[in-house]
N, CA and C atoms as an extended XYZ file, in Angstrom:
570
Properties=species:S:1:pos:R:3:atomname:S:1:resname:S:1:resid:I:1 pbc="F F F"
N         0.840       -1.194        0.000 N   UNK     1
C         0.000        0.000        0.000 CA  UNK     1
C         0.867        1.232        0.000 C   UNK     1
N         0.438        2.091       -0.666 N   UNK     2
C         0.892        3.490       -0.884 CA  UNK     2
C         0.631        4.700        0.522 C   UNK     2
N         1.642        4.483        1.480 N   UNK     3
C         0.972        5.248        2.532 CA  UNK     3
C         1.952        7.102        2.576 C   UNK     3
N         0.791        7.874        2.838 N   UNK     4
C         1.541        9.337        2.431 CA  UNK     4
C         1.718        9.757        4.244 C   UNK     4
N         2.681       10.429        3.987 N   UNK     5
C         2.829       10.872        5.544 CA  UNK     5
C         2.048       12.254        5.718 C   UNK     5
N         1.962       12.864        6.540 N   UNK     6
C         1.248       14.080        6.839 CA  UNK     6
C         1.380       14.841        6.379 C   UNK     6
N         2.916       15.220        6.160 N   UNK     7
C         3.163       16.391        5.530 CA  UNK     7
C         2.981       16.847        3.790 C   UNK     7
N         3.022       15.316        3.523 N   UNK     8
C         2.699       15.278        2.416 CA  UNK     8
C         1.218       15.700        2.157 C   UNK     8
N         0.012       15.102        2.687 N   UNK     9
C        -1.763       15.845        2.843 CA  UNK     9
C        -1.704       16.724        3.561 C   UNK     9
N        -0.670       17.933        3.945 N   UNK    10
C        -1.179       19.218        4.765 CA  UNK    10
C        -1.246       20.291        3.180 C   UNK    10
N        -2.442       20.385        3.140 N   UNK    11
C        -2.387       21.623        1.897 CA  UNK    11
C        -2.057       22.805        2.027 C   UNK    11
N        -1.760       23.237        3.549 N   UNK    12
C        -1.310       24.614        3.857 CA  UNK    12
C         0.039       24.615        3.442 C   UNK    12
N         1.101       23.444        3.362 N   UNK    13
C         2.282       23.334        2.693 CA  UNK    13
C         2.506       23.750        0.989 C   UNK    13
N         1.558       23.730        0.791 N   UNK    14
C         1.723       23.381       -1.008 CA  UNK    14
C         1.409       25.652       -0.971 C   UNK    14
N         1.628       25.638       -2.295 N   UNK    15
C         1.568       27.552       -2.623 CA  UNK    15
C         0.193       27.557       -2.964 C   UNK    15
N        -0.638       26.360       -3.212 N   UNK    16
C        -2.170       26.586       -3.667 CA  UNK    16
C        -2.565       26.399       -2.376 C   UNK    16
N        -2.361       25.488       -1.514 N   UNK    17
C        -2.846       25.340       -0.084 CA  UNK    17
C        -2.955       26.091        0.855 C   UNK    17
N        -1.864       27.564        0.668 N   UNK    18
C        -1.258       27.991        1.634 CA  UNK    18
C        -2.210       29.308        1.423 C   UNK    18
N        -2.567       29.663       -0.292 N   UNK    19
C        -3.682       30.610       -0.251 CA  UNK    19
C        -4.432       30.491       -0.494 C   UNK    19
N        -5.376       29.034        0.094 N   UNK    20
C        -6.435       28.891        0.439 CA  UNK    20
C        -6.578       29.466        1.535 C   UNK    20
N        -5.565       28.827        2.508 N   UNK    21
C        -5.299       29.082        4.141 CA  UNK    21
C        -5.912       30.428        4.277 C   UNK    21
N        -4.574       31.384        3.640 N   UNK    22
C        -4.794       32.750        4.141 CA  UNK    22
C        -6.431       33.207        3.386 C   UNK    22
N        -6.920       32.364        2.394 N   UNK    23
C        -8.207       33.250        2.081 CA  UNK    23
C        -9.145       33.126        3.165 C   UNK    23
N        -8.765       31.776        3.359 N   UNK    24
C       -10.231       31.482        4.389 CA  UNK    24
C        -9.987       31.834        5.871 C   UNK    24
N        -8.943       31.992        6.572 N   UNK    25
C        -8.281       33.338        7.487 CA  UNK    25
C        -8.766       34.820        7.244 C   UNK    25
N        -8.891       35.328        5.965 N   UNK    26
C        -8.963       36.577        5.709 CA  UNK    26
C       -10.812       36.619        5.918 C   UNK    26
N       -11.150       35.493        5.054 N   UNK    27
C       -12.924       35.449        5.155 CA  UNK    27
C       -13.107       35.144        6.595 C   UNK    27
N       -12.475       34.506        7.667 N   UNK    28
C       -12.965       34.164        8.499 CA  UNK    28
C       -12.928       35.652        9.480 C   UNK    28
N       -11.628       36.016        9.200 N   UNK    29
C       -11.881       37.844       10.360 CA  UNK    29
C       -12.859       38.582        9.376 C   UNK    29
N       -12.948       38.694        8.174 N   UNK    30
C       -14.043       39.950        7.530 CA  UNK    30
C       -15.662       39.226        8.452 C   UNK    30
N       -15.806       37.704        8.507 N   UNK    31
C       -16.933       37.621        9.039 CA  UNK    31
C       -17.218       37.878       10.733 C   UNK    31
N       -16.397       37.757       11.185 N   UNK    32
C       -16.358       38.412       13.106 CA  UNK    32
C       -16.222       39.548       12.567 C   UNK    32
N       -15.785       40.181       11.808 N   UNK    33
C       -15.619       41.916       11.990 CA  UNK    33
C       -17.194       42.261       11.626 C   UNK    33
N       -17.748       42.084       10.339 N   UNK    34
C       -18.941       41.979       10.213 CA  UNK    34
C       -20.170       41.704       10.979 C   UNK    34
N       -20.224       40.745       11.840 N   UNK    35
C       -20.815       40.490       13.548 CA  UNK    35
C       -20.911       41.706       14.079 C   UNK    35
N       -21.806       42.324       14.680 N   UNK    36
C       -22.358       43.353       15.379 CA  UNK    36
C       -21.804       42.987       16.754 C   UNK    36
N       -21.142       43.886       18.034 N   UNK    37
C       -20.414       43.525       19.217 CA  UNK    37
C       -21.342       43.473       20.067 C   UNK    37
N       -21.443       42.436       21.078 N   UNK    38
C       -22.061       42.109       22.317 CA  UNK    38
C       -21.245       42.155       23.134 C   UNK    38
N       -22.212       43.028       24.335 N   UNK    39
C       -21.981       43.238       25.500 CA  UNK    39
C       -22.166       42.903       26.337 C   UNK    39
N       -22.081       41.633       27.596 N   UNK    40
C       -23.002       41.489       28.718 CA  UNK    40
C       -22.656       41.935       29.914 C   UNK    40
N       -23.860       42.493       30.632 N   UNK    41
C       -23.617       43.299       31.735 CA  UNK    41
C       -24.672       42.652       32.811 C   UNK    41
N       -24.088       41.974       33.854 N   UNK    42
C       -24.621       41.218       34.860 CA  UNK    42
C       -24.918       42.431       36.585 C   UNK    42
N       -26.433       42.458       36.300 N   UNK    43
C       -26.492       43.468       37.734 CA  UNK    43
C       -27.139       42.376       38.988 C   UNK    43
N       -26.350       42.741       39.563 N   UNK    44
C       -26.803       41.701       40.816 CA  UNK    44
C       -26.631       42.455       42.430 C   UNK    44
N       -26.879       41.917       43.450 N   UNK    45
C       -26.975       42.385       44.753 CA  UNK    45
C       -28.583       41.553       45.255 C   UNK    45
N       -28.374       42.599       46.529 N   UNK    46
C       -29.073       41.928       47.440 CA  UNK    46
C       -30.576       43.163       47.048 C   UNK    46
N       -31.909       42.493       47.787 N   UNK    47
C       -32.929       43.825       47.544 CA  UNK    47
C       -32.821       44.819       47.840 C   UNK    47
N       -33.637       45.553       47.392 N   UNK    48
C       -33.639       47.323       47.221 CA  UNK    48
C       -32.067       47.725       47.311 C   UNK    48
N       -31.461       47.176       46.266 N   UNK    49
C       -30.144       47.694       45.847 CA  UNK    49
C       -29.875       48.656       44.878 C   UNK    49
N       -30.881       48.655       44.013 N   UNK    50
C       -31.211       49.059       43.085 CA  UNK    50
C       -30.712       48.607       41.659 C   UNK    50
N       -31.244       47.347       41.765 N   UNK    51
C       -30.708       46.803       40.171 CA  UNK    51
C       -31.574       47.424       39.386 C   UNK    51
N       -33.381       47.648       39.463 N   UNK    52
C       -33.990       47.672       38.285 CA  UNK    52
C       -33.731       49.340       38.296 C   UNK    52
N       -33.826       50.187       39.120 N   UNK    53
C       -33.163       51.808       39.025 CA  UNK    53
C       -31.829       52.081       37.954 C   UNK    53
N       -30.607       51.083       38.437 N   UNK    54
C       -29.686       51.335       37.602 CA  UNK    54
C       -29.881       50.747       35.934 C   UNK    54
N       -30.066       49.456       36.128 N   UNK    55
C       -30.689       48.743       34.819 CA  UNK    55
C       -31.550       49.937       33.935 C   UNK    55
N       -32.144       50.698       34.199 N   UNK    56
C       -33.384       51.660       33.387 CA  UNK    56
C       -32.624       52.687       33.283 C   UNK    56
N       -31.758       53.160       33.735 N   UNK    57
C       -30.559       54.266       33.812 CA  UNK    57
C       -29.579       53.787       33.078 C   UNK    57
N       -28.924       52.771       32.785 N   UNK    58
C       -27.958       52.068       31.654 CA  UNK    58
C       -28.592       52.166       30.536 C   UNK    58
N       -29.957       51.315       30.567 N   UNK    59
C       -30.175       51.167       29.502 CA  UNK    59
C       -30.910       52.780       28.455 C   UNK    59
N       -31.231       53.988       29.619 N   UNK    60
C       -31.701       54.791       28.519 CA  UNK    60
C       -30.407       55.704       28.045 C   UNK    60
N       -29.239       55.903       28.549 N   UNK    61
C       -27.870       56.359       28.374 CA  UNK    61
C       -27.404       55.424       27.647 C   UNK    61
N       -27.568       53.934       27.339 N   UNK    62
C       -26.662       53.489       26.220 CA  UNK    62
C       -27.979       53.474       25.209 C   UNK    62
N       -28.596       53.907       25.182 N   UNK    63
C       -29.703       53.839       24.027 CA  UNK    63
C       -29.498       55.135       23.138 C   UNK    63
N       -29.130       56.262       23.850 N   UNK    64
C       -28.843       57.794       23.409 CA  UNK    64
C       -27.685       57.524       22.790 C   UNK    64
N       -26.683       56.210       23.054 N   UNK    65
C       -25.368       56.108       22.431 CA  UNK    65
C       -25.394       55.479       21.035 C   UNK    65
N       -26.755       54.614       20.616 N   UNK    66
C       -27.150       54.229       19.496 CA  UNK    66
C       -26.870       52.896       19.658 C   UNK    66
N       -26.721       52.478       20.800 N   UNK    67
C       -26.262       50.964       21.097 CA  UNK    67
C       -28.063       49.910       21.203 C   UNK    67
N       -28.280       48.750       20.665 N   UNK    68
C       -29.349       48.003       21.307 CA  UNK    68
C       -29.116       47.480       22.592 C   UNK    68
N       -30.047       47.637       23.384 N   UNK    69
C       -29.520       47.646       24.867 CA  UNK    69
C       -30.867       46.322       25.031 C   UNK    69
N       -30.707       45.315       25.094 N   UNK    70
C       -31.692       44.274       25.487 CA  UNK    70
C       -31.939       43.840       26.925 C   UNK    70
N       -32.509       43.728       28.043 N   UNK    71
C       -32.743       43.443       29.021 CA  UNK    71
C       -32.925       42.291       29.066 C   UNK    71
N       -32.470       41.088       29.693 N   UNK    72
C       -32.966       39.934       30.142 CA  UNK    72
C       -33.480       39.736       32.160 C   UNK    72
N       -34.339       39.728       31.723 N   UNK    73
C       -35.423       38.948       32.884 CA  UNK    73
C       -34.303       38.542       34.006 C   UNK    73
N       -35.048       38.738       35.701 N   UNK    74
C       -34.474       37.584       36.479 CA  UNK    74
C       -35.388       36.499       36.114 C   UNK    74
N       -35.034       35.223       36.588 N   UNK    75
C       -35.680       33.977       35.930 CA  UNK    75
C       -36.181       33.637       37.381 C   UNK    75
N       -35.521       33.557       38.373 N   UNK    76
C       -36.776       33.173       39.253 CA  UNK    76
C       -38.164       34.002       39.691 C   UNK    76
N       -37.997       35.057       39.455 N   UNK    77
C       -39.141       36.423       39.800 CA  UNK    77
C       -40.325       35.873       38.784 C   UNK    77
N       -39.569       35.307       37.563 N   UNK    78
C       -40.553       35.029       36.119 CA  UNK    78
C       -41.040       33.702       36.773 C   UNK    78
N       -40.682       33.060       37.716 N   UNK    79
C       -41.672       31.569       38.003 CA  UNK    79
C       -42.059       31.711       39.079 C   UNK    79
N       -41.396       32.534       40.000 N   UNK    80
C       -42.323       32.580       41.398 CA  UNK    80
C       -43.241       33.188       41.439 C   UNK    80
N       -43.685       34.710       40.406 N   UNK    81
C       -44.717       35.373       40.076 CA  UNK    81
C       -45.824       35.082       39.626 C   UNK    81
N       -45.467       33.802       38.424 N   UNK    82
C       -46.511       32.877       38.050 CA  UNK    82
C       -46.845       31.857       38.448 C   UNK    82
N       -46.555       31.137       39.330 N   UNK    83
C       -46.875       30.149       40.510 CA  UNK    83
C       -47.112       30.338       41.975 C   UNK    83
N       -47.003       29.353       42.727 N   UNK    84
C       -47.236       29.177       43.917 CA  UNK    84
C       -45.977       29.425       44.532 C   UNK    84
N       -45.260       29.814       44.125 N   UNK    85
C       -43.672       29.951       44.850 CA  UNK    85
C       -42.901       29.060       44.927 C   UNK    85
N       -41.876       29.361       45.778 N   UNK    86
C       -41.077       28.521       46.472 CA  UNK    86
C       -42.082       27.781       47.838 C   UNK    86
N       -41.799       26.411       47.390 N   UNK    87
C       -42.425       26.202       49.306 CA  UNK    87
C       -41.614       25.318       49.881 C   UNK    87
N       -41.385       25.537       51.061 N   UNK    88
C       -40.646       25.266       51.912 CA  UNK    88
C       -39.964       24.328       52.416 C   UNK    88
N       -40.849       23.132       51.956 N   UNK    89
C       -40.995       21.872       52.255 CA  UNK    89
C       -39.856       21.278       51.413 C   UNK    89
N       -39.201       21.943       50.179 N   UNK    90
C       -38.553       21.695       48.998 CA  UNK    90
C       -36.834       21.814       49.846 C   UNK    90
N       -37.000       22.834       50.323 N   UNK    91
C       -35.081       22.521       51.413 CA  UNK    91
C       -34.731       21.480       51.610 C   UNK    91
N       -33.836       21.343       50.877 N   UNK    92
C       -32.773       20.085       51.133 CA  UNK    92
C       -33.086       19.172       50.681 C   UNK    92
N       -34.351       18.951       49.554 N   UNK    93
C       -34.553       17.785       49.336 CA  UNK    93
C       -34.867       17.530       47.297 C   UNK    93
N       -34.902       16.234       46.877 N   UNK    94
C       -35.048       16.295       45.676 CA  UNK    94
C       -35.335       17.322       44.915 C   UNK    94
N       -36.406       17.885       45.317 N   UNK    95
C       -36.871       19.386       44.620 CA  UNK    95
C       -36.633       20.107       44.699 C   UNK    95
N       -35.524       20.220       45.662 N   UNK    96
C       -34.900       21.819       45.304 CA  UNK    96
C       -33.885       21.411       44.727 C   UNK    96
N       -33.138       20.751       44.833 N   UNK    97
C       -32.036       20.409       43.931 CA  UNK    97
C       -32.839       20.376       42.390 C   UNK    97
N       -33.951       19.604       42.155 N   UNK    98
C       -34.896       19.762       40.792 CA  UNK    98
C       -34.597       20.995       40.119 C   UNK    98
N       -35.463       21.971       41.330 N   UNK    99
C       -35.919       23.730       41.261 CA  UNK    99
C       -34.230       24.175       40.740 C   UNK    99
N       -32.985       23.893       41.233 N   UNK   100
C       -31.989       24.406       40.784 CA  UNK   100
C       -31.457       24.094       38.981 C   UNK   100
N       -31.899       23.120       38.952 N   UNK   101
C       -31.878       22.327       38.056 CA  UNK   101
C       -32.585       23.517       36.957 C   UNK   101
N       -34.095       23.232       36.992 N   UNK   102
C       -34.329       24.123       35.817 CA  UNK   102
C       -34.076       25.521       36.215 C   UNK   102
N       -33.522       26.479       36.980 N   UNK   103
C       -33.981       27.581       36.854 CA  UNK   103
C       -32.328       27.737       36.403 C   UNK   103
N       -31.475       27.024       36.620 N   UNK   104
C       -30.052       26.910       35.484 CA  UNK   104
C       -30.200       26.777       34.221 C   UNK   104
N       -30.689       25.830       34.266 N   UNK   105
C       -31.155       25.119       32.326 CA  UNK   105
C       -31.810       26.720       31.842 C   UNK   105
N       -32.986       27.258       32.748 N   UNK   106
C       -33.668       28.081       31.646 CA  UNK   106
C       -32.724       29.535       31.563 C   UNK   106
N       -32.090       29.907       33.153 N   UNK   107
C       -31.327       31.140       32.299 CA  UNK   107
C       -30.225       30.785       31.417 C   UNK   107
N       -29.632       29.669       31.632 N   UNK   108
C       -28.835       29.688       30.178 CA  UNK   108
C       -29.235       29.751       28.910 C   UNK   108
N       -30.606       28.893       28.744 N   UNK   109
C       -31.401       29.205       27.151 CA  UNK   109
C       -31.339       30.152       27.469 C   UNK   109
N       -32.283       31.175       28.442 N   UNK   110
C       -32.821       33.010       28.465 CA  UNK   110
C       -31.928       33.392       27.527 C   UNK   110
N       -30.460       33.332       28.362 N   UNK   111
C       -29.560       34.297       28.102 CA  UNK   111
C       -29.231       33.780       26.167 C   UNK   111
N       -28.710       32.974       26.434 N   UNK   112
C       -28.633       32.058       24.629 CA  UNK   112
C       -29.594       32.878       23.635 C   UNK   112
N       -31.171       32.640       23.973 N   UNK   113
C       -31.860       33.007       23.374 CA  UNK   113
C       -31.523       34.843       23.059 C   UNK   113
N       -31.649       35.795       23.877 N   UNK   114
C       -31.491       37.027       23.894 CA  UNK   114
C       -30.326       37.473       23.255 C   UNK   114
N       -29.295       36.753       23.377 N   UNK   115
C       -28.064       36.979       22.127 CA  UNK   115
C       -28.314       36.382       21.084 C   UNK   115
N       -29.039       35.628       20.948 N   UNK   116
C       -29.298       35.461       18.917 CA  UNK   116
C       -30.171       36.446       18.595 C   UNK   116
N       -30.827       37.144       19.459 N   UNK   117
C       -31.886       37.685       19.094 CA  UNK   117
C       -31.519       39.183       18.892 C   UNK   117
N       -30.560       39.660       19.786 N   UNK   118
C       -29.231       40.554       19.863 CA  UNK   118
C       -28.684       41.020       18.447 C   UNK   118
N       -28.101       39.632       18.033 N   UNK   119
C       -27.181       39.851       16.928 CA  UNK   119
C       -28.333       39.726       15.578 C   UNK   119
N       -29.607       39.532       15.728 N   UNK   120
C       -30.095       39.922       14.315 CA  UNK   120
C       -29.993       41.629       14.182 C   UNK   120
N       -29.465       42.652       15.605 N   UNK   121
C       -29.713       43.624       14.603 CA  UNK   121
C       -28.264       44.253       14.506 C   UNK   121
N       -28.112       45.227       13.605 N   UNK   122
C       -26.437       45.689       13.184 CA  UNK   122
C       -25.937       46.528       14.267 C   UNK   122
N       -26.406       47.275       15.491 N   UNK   123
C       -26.059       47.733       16.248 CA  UNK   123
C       -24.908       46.877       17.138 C   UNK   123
N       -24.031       47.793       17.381 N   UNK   124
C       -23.482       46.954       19.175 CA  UNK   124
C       -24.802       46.711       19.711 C   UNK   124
N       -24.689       45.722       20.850 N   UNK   125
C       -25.685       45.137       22.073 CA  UNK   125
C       -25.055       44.911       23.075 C   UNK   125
N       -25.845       45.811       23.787 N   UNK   126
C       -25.606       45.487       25.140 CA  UNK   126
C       -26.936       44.703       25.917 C   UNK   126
N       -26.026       43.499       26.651 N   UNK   127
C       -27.132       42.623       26.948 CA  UNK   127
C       -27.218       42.598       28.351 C   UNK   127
N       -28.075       43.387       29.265 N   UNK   128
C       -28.841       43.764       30.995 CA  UNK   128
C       -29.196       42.700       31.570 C   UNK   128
N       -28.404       42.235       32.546 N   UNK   129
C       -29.268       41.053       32.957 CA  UNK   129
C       -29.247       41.203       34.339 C   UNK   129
N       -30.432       40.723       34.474 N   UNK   130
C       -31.054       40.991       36.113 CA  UNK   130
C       -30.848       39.952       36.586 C   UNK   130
N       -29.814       39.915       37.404 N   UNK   131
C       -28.652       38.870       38.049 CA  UNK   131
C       -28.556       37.754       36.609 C   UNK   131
N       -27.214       36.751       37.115 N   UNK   132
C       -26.833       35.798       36.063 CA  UNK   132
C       -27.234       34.868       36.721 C   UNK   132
N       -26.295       33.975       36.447 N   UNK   133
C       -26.465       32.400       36.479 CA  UNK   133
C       -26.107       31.761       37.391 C   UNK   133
N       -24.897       32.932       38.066 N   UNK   134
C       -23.860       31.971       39.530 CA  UNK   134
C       -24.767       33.108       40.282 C   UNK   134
N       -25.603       33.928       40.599 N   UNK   135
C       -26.633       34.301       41.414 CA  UNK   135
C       -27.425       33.091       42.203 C   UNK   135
N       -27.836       32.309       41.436 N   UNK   136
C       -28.944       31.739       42.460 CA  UNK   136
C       -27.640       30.824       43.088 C   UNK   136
N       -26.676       30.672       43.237 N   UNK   137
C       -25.654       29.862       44.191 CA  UNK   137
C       -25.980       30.112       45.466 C   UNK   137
N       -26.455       31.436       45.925 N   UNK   138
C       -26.687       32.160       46.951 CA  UNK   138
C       -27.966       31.909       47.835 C   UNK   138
N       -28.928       31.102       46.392 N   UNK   139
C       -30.215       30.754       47.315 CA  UNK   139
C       -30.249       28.900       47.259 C   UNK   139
N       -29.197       28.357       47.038 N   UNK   140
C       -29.302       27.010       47.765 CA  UNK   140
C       -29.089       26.810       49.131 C   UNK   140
N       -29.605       25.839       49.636 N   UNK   141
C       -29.462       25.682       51.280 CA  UNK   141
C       -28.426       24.667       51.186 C   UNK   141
N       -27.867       24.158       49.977 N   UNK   142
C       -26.433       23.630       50.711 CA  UNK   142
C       -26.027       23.182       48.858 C   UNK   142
N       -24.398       23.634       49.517 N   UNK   143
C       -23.460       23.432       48.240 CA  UNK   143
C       -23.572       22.331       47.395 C   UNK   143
N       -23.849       21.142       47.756 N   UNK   144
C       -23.986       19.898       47.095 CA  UNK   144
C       -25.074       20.126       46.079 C   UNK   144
N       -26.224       20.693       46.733 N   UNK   145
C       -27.498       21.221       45.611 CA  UNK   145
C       -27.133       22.043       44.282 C   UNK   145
N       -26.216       22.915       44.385 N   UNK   146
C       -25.698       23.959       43.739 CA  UNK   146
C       -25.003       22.864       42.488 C   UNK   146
N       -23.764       21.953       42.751 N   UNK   147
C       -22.961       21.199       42.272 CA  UNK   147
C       -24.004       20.044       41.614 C   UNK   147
N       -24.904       20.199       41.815 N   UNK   148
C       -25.770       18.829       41.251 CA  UNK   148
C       -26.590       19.199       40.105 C   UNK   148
N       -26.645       20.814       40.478 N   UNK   149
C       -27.448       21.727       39.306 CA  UNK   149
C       -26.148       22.035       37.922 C   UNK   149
N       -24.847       22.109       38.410 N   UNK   150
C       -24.026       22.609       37.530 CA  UNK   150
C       -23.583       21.370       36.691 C   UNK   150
N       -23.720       19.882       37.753 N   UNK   151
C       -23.340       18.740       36.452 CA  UNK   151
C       -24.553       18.582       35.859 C   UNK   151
N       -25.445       18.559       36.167 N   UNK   152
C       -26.511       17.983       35.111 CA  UNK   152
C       -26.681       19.045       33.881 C   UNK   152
N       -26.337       19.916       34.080 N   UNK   153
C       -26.235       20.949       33.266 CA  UNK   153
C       -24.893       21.014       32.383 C   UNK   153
N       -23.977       20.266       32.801 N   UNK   154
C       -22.777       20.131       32.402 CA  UNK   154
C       -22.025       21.388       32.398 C   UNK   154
N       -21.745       22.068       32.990 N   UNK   155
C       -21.139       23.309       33.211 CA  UNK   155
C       -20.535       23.330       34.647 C   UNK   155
N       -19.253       24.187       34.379 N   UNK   156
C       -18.598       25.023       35.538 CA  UNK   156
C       -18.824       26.235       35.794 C   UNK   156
N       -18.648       26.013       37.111 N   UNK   157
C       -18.636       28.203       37.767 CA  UNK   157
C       -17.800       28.768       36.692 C   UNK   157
N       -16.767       28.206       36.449 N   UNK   158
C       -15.985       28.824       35.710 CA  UNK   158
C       -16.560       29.464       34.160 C   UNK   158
N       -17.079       28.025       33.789 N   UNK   159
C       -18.146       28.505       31.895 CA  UNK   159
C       -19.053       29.523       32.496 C   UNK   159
N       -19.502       29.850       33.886 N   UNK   160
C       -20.914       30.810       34.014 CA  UNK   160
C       -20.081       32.000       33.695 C   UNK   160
N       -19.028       32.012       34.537 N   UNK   161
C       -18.417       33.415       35.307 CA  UNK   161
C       -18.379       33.628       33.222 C   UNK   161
N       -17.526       33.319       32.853 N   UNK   162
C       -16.693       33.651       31.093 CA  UNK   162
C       -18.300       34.162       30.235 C   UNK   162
N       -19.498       33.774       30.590 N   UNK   163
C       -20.491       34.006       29.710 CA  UNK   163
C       -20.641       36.009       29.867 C   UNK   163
N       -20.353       36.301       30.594 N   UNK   164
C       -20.515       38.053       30.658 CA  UNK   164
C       -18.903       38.810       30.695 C   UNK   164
N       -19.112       39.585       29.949 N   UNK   165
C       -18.142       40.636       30.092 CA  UNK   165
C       -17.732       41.469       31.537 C   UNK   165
N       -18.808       41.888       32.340 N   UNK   166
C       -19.212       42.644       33.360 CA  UNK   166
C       -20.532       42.589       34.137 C   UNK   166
N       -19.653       42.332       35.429 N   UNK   167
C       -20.682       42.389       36.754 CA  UNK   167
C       -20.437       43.350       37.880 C   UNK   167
N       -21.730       43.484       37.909 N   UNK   168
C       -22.030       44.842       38.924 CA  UNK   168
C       -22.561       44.400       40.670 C   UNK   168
N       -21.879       44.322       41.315 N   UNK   169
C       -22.272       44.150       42.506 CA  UNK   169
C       -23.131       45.016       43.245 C   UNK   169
N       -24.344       45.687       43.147 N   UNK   170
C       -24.884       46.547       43.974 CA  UNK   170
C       -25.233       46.239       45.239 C   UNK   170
N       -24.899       46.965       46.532 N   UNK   171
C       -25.009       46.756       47.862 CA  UNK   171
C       -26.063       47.490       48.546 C   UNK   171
N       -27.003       47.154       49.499 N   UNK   172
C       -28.322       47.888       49.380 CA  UNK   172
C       -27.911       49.056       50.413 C   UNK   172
N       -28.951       49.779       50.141 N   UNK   173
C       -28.820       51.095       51.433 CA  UNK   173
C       -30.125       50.670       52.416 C   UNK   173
N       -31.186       49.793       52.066 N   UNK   174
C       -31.857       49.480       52.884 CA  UNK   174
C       -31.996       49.065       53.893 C   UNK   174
N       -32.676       49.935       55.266 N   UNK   175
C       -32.453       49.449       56.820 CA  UNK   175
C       -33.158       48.177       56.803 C   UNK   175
N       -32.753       47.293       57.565 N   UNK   176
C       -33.218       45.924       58.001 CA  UNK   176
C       -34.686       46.298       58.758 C   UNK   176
N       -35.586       45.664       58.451 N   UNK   177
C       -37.183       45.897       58.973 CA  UNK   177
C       -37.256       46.690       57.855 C   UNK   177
N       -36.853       47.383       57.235 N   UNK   178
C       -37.972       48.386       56.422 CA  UNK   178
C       -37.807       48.072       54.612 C   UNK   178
N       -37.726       46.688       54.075 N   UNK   179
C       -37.629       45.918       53.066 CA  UNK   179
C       -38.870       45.015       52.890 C   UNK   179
N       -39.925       45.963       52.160 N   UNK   180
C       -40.737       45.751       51.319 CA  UNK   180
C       -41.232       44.172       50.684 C   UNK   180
N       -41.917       43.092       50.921 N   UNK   181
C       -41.879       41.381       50.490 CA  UNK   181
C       -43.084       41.698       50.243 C   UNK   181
N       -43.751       40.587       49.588 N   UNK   182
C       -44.678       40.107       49.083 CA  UNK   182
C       -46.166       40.474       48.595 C   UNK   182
N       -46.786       40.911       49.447 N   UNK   183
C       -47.910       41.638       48.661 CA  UNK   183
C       -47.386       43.059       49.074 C   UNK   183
N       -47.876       43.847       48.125 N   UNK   184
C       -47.600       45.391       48.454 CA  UNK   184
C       -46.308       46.036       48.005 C   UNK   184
N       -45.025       45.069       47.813 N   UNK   185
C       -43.885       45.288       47.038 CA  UNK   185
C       -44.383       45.568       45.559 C   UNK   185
N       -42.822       45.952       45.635 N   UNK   186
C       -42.803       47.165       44.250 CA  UNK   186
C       -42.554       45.852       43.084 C   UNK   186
N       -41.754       44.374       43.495 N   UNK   187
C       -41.845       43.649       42.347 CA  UNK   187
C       -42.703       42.146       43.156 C   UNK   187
N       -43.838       42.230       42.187 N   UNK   188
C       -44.868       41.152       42.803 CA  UNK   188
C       -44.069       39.799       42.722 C   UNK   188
N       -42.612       39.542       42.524 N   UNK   189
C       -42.088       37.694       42.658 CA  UNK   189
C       -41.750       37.881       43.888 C   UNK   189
N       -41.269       39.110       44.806 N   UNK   190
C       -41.163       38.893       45.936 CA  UNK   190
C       -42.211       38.235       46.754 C   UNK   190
């Protein structure tokens, strides 16, 4: 049998191979340059910090800049608002580990979804998100729950943290006792 060594089938070696190479190098940056730039900007903190104040203040100052400024949703506010909540009974057990489960799965579509949806238009985008993904880490009642949500999901803290450009830590000014819950608050998922 006629066997060729590698170097012999690398076409980037040959002078026809080599400007293929560089064409499809050259087509491959004209098409990222062509791509409209995304931005993600992760606002997070504790209540009455003022994420949705600053969020509406970003977004009408980068809007005057000619930028598309897209907002994405918190994702648990979007299921506790339309259901029965969180209940209680769920700590520490199958279902909350479940509950971690999808409310990972869906902000990663959210977010997925809102950047394709981003880049249909020619503007930069900047993409608002009302907390990310390593946010709800904060509302498991124990680390193992957290870690059970990130393998089934197949992801690391690490792939969450790399999905945004920038995070905003806001720290509240709100006195303890005088923080606004559930009926009568200013956002009805509380």
């Amino acid at each position: 049998t006629d066997k060729m060594g590698a170097a012999e089938l690398d076409m980037s070696q040959t002078p026809r191979g080599a400007k293929r190479a560089r064409e499809f190098e050259t087509q491959e940056k004209a098409d990222v340059a062509a791509r409209p730039r995304q931005i993600s900007i992760v606002l997070t903190g504790g209540p009455c910090s003022g994420k949705s104040s600053i969020m509406a203040l970003i977004r009408d100052r980068l809007s005057k800049r000619d930028m598309q400024v897209v907002t994405v949703p918190e994702y648990a506010t979007h299921f506790f608002a339309n259901s029965d909540g969180f209940q209680g009974e769920w700590v520490g057990t199958k279902k909350e580990e479940d509950l971690q489960h999808v409310f990972l799965n869906y902000q990663i579509m959210q977010e997925n979804m809102f950047r394709d949806f981003a880049a249909l238009n020619s503007k930069t985008s900047v993409l608002l998100l009302d907390r990310g993904t390593l946010d709800q880490k904060v509302f498991t009642s124990d680390v193992k729950i957290w870690e059970a949500a990130l393998k089934r999901n197949n992801v690391t803290e690490h792939q969450l943290l790399e999905r945004y450009d920038m995070v905003m830590h806001l720290g509240t000014c709100a006195k303890v006792g005088d923080y606004e819950w559930g009926p009568g608050s200013n956002n009805p998922g509380r």
